[in-house]
C-alpha positions, 0 to 999 in steps of 0.5 A: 565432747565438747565443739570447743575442746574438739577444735582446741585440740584439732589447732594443738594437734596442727601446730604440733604437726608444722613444729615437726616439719622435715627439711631437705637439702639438695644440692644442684650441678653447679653447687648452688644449695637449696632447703625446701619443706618438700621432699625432691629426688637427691635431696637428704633430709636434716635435722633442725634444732629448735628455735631460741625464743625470749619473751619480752615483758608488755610495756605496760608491766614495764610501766607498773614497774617504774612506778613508785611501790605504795608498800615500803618496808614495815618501819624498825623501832630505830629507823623509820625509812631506809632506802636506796636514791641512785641508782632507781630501781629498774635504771639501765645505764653505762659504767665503763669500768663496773663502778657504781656510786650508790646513794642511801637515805634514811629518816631519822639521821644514822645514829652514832655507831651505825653504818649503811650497808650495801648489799648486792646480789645478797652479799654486803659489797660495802658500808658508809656513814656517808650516805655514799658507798661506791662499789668497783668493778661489777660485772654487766648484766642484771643485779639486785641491791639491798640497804641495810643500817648496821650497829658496831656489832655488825648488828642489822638494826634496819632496813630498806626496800631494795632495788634491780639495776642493770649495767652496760659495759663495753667489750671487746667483743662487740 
């Protein structure tokens, strides 16, 4: 074998070991408790659940992020740019009661009988000819949004890059 694999699997082989540690209580005269990695006479022995871990992204794939994407949506035959101005793609901000105004663009101009359409989390949330769709009472959390122009038909005749937002909101539990 090779030096390399032989101490890559000794190090394995030790983590391993300090994951699966034992823990013991005991409990002294005066009722005071106490938790060693070392067993003592008294002492009983309990079971740890494993530890919660969350990964949080580098700030620098957070950066890449916030930068403007180069690629746009392949342009339709009718529309050659679709998108979503508010909010920006990766913007947290607050909404007390879940509303959020969403602003949308298009170049050239909405042609008679078409609309803008929302969508959230894949399911349309609301259409406009304004460029203004203002969707109530989304819950807080991580959502992604999408643009789409539609025809009379409900037709989708273009489309846009779509964004992820998160909203904070209130509550009564903390």
């Amino acid at each position: 074998m090779k030096p390399a694999i032989v101490i890559a699997a000794a190090t394995l082989l030790l983590i391993n070991g300090a994951a699966q540690a034992e823990v013991y209580r005991q409990i002294d005269a005066q009722g005071n408790v106490t938790f060693s990695d070392e067993p003592s006479s008294g002492a009983e022995t309990i079971q740890v659940r494993p530890v919660t871990t969350i990964t949080l992204p580098k700030m620098q794939d957070l950066e890449q992020l916030d930068q403007p994407q180069q690629q746009e949506q392949p342009p339709s035959s009718l529309y050659e740019l679709v998108r979503i101005v508010y909010p920006r793609n990766n913007e947290a901000f607050h909404s007390g009661n879940g509303d959020v105004e969403f602003s949308v663009i298009s170049s050239p101009q909405l042609r008679d009988g078409h609309k803008y359409e929302v969508t959230l989390d894949g399911q349309p949330v609301g259409q406009s000819t304004s460029g203004t769709i203002l969707v109530q009472k989304i819950d807080r959390g991580t959502h992604q949004a999408g643009v789409n122009i539609v025809n009379r038909s409900g037709v989708q005749v273009g489309s846009g890059t779509g964004i992820t937002f998160t909203i904070h909101r209130p509550s009564r539990l903390n």
